[in-house]
MIDO-640231 format. One line per 5 residues: number of its first residue (from 1); for each residue y, x, z of C-alpha. Coordinates in Angstrom, 3 decimals, m for minus. Layout:
NUM) Y,X,Z  ... $
END
This chain:
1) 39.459,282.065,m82.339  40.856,285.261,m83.616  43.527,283.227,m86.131  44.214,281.114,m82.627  44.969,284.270,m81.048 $
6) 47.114,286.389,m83.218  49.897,283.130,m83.736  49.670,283.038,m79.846  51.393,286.487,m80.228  53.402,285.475,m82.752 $
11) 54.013,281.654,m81.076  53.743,279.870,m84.348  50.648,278.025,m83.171  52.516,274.638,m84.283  53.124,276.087,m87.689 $
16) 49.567,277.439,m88.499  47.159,276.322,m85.967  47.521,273.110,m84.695  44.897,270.766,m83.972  43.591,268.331,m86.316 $
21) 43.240,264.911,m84.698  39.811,263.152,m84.902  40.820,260.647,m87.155  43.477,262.897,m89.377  43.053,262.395,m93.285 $
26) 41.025,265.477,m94.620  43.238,265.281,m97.368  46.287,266.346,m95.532  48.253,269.212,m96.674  47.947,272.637,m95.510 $
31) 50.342,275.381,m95.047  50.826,278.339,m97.390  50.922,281.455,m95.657  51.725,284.542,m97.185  50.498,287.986,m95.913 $
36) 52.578,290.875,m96.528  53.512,294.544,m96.212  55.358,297.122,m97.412  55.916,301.170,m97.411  52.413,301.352,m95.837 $
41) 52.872,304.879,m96.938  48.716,306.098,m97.157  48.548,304.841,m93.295  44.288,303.839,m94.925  43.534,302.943,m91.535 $
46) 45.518,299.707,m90.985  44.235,298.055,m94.151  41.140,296.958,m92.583  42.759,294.988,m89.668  45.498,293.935,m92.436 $
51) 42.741,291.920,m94.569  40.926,291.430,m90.730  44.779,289.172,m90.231  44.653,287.507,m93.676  41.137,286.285,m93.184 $
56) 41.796,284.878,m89.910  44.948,282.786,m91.357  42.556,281.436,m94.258  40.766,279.121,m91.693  43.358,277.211,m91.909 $
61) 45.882,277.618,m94.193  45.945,278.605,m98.079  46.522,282.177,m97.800  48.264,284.763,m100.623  48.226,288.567,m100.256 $
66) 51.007,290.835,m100.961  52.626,294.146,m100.866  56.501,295.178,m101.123  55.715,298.949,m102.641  55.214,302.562,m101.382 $
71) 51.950,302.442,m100.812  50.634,305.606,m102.978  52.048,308.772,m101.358  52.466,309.502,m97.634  49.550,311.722,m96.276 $
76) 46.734,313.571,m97.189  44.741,310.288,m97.992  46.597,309.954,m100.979  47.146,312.968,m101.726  44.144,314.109,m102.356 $
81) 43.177,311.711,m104.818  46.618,310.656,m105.944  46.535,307.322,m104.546  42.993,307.064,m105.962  41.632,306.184,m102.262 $
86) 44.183,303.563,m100.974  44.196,301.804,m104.733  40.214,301.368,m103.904  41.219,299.857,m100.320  43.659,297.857,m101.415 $
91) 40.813,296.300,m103.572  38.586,295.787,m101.128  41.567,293.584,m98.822  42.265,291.636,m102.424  45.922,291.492,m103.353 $
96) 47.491,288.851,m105.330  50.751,290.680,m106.140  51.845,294.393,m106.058  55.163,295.088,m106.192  56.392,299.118,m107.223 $
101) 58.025,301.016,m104.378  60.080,304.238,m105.312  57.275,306.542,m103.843  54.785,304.863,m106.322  56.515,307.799,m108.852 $
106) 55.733,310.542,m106.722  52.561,311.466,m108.827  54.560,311.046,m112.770  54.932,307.679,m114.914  51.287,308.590,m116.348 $
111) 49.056,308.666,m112.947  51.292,305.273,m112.156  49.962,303.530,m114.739  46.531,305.058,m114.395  46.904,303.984,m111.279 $
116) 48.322,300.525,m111.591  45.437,299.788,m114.574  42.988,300.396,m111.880  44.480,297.772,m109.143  42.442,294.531,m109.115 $
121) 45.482,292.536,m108.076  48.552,292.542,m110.852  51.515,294.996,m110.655  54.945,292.980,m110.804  58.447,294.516,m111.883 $
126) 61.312,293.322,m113.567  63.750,296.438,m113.701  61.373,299.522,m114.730  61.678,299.783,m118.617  60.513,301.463,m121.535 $
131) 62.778,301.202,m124.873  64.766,298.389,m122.840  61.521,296.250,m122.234  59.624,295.670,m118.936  56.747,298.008,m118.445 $
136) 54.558,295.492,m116.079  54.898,291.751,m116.093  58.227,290.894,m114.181  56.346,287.784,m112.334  53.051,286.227,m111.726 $
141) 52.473,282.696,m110.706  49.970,281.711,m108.474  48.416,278.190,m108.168  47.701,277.083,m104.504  46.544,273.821,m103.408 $
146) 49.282,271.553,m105.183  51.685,274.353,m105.255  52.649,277.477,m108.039  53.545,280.025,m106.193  56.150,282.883,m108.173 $
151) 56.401,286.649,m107.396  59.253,288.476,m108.840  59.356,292.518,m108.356  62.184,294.607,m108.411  62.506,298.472,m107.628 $
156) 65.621,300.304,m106.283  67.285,301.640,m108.932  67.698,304.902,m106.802  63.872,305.726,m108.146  65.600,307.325,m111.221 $
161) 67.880,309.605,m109.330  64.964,310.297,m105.924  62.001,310.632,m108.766  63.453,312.209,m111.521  60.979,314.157,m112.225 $
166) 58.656,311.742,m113.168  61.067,310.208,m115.546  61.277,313.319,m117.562  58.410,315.195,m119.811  58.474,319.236,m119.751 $
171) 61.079,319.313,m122.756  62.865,316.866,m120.369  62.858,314.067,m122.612  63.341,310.315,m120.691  61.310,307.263,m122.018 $
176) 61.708,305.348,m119.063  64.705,304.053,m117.232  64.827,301.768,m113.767  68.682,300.979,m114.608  70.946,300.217,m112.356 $
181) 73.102,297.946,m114.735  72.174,294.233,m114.605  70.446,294.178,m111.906  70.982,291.006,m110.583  71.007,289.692,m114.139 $
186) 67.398,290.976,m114.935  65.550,289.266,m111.948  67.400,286.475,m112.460  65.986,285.924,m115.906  62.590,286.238,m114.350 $
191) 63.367,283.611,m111.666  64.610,281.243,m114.194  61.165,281.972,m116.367  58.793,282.152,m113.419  60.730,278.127,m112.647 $
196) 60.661,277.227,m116.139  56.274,277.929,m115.950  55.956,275.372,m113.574  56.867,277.571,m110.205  57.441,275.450,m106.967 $
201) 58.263,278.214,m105.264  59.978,281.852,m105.953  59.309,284.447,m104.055  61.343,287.861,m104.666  58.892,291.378,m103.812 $
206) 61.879,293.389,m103.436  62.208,297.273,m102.629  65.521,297.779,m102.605  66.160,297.692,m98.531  69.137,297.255,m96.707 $
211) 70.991,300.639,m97.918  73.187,301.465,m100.946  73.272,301.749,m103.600  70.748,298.303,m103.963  70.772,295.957,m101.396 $
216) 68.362,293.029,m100.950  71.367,290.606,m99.797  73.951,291.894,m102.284  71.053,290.533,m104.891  70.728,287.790,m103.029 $
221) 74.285,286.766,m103.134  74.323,287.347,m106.657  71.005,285.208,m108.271  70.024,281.733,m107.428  66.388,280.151,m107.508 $
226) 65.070,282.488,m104.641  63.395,281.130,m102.006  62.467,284.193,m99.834  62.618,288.224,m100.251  60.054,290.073,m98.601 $
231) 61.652,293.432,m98.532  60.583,297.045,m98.702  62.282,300.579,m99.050  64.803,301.239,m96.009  61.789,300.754,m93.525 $
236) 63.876,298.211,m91.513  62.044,295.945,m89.234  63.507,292.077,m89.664  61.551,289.506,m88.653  63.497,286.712,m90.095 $
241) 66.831,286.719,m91.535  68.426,284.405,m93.512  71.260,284.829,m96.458  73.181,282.771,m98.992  72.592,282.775,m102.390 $
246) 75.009,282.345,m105.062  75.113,278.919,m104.566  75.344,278.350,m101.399  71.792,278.125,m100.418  69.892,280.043,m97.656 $
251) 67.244,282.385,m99.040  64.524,284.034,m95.913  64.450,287.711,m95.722  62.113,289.618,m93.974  60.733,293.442,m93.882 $
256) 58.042,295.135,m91.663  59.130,298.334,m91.195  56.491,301.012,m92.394  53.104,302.513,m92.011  51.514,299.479,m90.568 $
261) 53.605,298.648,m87.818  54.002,295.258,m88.234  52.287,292.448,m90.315  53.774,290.001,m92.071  53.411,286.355,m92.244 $
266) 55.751,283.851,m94.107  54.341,280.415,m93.628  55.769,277.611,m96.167  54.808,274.464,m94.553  53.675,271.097,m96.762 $
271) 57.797,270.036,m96.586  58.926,273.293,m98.175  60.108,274.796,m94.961  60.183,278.656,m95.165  59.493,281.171,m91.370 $
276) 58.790,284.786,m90.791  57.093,286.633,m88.270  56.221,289.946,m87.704  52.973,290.603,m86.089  52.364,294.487,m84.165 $
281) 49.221,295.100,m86.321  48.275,297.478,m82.503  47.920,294.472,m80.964  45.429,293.146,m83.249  41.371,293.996,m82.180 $
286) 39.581,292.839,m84.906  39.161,294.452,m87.754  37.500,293.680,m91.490  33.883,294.950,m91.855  34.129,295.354,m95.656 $
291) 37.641,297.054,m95.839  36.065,299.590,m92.792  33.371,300.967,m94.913  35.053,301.228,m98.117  37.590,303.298,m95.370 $
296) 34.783,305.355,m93.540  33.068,305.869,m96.857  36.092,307.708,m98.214  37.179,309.325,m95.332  33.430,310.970,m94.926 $
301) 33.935,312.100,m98.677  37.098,313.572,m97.878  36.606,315.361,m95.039  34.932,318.199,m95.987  37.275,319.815,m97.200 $
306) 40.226,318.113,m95.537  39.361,319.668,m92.171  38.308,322.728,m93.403  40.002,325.399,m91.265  42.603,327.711,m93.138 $
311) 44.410,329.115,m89.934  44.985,328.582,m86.771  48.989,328.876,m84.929  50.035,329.545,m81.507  53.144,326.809,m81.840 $
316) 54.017,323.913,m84.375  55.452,324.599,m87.434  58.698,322.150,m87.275  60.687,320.232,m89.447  62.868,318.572,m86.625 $
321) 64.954,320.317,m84.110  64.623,320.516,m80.718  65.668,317.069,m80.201  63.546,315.457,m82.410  65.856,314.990,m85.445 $
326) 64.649,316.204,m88.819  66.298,319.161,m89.615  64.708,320.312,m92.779  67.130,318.266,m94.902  70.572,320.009,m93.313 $
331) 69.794,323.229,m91.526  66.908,326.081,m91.283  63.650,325.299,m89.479  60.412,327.577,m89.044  58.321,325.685,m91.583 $
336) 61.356,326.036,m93.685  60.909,329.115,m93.496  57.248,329.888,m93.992  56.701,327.516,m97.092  59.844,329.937,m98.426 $
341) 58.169,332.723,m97.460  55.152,331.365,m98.942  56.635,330.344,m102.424  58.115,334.138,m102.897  54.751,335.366,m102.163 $
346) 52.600,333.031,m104.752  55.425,334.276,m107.571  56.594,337.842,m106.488  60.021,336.867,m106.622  62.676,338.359,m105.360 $
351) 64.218,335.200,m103.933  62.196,331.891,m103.449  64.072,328.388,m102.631  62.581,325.465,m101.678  64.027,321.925,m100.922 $
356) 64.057,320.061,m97.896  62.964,317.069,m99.146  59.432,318.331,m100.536  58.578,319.268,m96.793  57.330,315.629,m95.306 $
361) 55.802,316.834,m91.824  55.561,319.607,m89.460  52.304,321.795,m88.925  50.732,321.030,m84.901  49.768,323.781,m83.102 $
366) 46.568,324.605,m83.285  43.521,325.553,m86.303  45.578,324.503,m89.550  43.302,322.230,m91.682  43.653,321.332,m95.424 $
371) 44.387,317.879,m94.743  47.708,319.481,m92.521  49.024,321.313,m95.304  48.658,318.518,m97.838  50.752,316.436,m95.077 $
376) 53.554,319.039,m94.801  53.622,319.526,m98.691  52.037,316.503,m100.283  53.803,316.583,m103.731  51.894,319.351,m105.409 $
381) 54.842,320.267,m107.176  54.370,322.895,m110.101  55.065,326.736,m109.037  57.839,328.424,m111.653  59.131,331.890,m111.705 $
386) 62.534,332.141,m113.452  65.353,334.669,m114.127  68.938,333.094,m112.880  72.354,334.512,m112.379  73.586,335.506,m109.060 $
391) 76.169,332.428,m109.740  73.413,330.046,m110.544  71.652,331.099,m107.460  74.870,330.550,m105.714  75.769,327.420,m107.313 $
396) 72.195,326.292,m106.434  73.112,326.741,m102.372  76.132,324.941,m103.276  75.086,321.811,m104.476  72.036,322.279,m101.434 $
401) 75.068,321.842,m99.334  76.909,319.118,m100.882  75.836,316.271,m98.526  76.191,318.388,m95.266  75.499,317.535,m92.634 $
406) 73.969,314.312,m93.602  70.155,315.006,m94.473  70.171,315.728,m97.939  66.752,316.110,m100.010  68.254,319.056,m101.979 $
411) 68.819,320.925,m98.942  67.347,324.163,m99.349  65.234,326.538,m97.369  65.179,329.949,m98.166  63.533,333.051,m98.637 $
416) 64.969,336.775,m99.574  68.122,335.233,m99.076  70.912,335.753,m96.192  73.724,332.584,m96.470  76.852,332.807,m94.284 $
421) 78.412,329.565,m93.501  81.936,328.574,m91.791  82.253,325.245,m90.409  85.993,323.625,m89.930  87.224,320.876,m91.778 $
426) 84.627,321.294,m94.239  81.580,323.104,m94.973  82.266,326.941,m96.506  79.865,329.173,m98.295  81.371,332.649,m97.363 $
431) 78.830,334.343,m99.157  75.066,335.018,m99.563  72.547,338.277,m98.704  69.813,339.502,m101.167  66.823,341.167,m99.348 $
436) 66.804,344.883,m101.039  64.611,347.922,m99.884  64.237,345.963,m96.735  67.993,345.575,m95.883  70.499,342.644,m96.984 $
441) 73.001,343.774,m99.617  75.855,340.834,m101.446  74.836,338.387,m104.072  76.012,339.504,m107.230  77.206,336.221,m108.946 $
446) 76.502,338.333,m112.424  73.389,339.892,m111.563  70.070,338.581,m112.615  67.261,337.825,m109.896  63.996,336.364,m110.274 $
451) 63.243,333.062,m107.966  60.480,331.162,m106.933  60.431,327.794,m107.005  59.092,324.485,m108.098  59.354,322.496,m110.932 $
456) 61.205,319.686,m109.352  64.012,322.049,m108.445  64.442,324.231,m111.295  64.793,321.324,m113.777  63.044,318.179,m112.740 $
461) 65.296,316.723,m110.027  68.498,315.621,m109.914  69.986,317.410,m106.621  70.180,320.655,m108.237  70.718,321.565,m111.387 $
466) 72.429,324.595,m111.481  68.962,326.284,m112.844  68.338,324.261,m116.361  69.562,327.391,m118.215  67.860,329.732,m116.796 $
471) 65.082,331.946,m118.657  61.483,330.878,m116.804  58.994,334.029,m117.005  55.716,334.500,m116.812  53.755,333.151,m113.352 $
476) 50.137,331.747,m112.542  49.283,328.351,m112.239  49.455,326.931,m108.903  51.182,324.390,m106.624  53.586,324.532,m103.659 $
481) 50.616,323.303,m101.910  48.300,325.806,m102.996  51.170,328.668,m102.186  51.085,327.282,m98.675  47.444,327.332,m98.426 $
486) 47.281,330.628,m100.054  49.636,332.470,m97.901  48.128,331.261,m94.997  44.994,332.922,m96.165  46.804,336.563,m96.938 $
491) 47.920,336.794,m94.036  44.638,336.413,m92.442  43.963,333.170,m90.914  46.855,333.656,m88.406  50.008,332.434,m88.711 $
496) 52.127,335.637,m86.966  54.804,335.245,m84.224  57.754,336.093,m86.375  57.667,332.026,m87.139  57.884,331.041,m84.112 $
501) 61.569,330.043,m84.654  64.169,329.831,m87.443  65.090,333.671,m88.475  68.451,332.945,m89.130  68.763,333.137,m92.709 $
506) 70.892,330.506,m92.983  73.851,330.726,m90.385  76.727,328.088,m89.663  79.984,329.631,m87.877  82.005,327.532,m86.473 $
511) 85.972,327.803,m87.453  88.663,327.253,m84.525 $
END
């Protein structure tokens, strides 16, 4: 009944769930129906009514399960374990193929494949190399009914420039590449394999999304032997879209979105014939029993300390604007400010800078709990103190300010730092304030100052590098995280008024 009423939604009844007659050969061929997601992003609660829609399809059809990547980082679920928890639900739902999102990174190569070596179902990937040679299989076939099912994996080659960090050891040394270069070429040689082992059917676990610099159709156009992409990475919801291939032929495309919003179901009927459909995962009411404790038992474990109470704030602390846009990536915002703050504060610098992109959510009003913090700051990014030239610092802002006013991840917010901006033609740094004695005195481009800071930005990522010179000194061992947490706690359990908006440490001026 439940299978019966989710294709009602969907109105595929005739493709999945139509009736037998009385006298209909039980021998007749069934429909393959493949159940997929992608950039779930740690949203643990919709993988119980996920595996709830796969079971229901199984009455009658023969059913594979599937993800399109980014499913390890997004929230304090993950966080907290570093994808340990939603690695132990996606084993409970049973996958049959993984495929690496860009996100998958966020914790280093090593926890990855600690990671990946505890997933049940297999991890598939054709472009992420070691020494020029695939790290996990590029394909897996899967035998159903009469038919071998292929899935191919493929990563956006953007992980290299996004993650960086994780590509590179502390005496930044790279062992692994996802290369851009022969793209197309590489998951073409595992199409032509995966057919070569007998596959019926190829089916490409892409997350490469529909933005540069890797685009699902652009590798479409360019391979041949694909039946179907179920895409991840630009969180674009497309039902069903179809593309030619190099040859000529149509190949399905399809993506959900993110974070559970939709479901998705690509049905291959007996014939060979290939539809999508997206299905609201709200609207479903049923939900597995097995995947819900395995949830509930982790969530009770967590909880302790995730809703522990650090401190409690009379308004949000924002990444968007007023409008609703997120503003952390091109302009100064009140969390901006306060993990700043915060960062200067764990290292007794004299300037700290922290980028946009490693702020992921703003702070409700409200008591502050653990598991709000870990949201707002969910890499856990190393704390560094380092010595660097006025003109680093400035260069630093610089390159911050490159991709203005499109969001940029290297964006940075700041802390014992005044910048003046003029806005005409093009963006102008006019010139930059050091906090001294409590008043604002000029940047001395020669003049050495000691910043706060995380690893990824003083020499792990690739937005800024102005700092890979500089001298690193002495600091304790903590996290951006922890800083947060532990400036909340200094200053009493209260977060004070003076953050209730922007402070205006980083001012545009606009040029007539």
């Amino acid at each position: 009944m439940f299978g019966r009423q989710i294709f009602a939604l969907l109105g595929v009844c005739a493709l999945l769930f139509c009736c037998e007659k009385e006298n209909a050969s039980p021998k007749k061929e069934r429909s393959i129906v493949v159940v997929y997601e992608n950039d779930v992003h740690c949203q643990g609660d919709g993988y119980a009514k996920f595996a709830a829609v796969r079971d229901a399809v199984r009455d009658t059809a023969d059913v594979l399960t599937v993800s399109s990547g980014d499913f390890l980082q997004g929230g304090a679920f993950c966080s907290m374990t570093k994808g340990a928890s939603v690695v132990a639900l996606m084993n409970a739902v049973g996958y049959d193929a993984v495929a690496l999102g860009n996100h998958e990174f966020d914790y280093k190569i090593p926890r990855l494949l600690e990671v990946a070596g505890s997933l049940k179902a297999p991890v598939v990937c054709s472009n992420f190399e070691r020494e020029n040679l695939p790290v996990f299989s590029p394909s897996v076939l899967k035998r159903v009914g009469d038919k071998t099912v292929a899935f191919v994996g493929v990563l956006t080659p953007h992980t290299e420039f996004a993650e960086s960090y994780a590509f590179h050891d502390t005496l930044l040394r790279k062992f692994y590449r996802v290369p851009a270069k022969g793209l197309a070429q590489k998951v073409q040689s595992a199409v032509d394999a995966a057919r070569r082992d007998g596959a019926d059917y190829v089916l490409l676990l892409s997350h490469l999304g529909m933005e540069p610099p890797a685009i699902s159709v652009d590798l479409i156009r360019n391979t041949t032997g694909i039946h179907a992409v179920l895409d991840g990475h630009s969180h674009s919801v497309i039902q069903e879209r179809f593309a030619q291939n190099k040859t000529g032929d149509s190949v399905l495309l399809s993506q959900t979105g993110s974070h559970f919003k939709n479901v998705g179901l690509l049905d291959i009927s007996p014939e060979g014939i290939f539809h999508s459909r997206l299905l609201p995962l709200d609207s479903v009411k049923s939900a597995s029993e097995k995947v819900s404790a395995v949830y509930d038992s982790i969530l009770a474990d967590a909880s302790r300390r995730w809703d522990g109470k650090i401190a409690y704030a009379d308004f949000a602390l924002m990444i968007e604007d007023s409008g609703g846009n997120r503003a952390v990536r091109n302009a100064e915002t009140n969390l901006g400010d306060f993990v700043a703050d915060a960062m200067r504060f764990a290292t007794g610098a004299q300037i700290a800078l922290v980028n946009g992109g490693a702020i992921r959510k703003s702070i409700p009003a409200g008591s502050v709990r653990y598991r709000d913090v870990l949201d707002a700051m969910p890499f856990e990014n190393e704390m560094l103190l380092i010595r660097a030239r006025g003109g680093e610092i400035l260069g630093a802002i610089r390159e911050g300010l490159s991709k203005w006013p499109a969001e940029f991840g290297g964006f940075l917010q700041v802390s014992g730092l005044r910048i003046f901006l003029s806005v005409g033609d093009s963006l102008r740094l006019e010139r930059a304030e050091v906090e001294q004695d409590g008043a604002f005195v000029a940047l001395d481009s020669a003049a050495f100052y000691t910043v706060g800071l995380s690893s990824y930005v003083a020499y792990a990522g690739e937005e800024i590098v102005s700092f890979r010179q500089s001298e690193r000194m002495p600091c304790r061992i903590l996290t951006d995280t922890e800083a947060v947490e532990g400036f909340m706690e200094n200053l009493g359990g209260k977060i004070p008024d003076v953050y209730r908006a922007p402070q205006g440490r980083i001012l545009f001026q606009r040029m007539r």
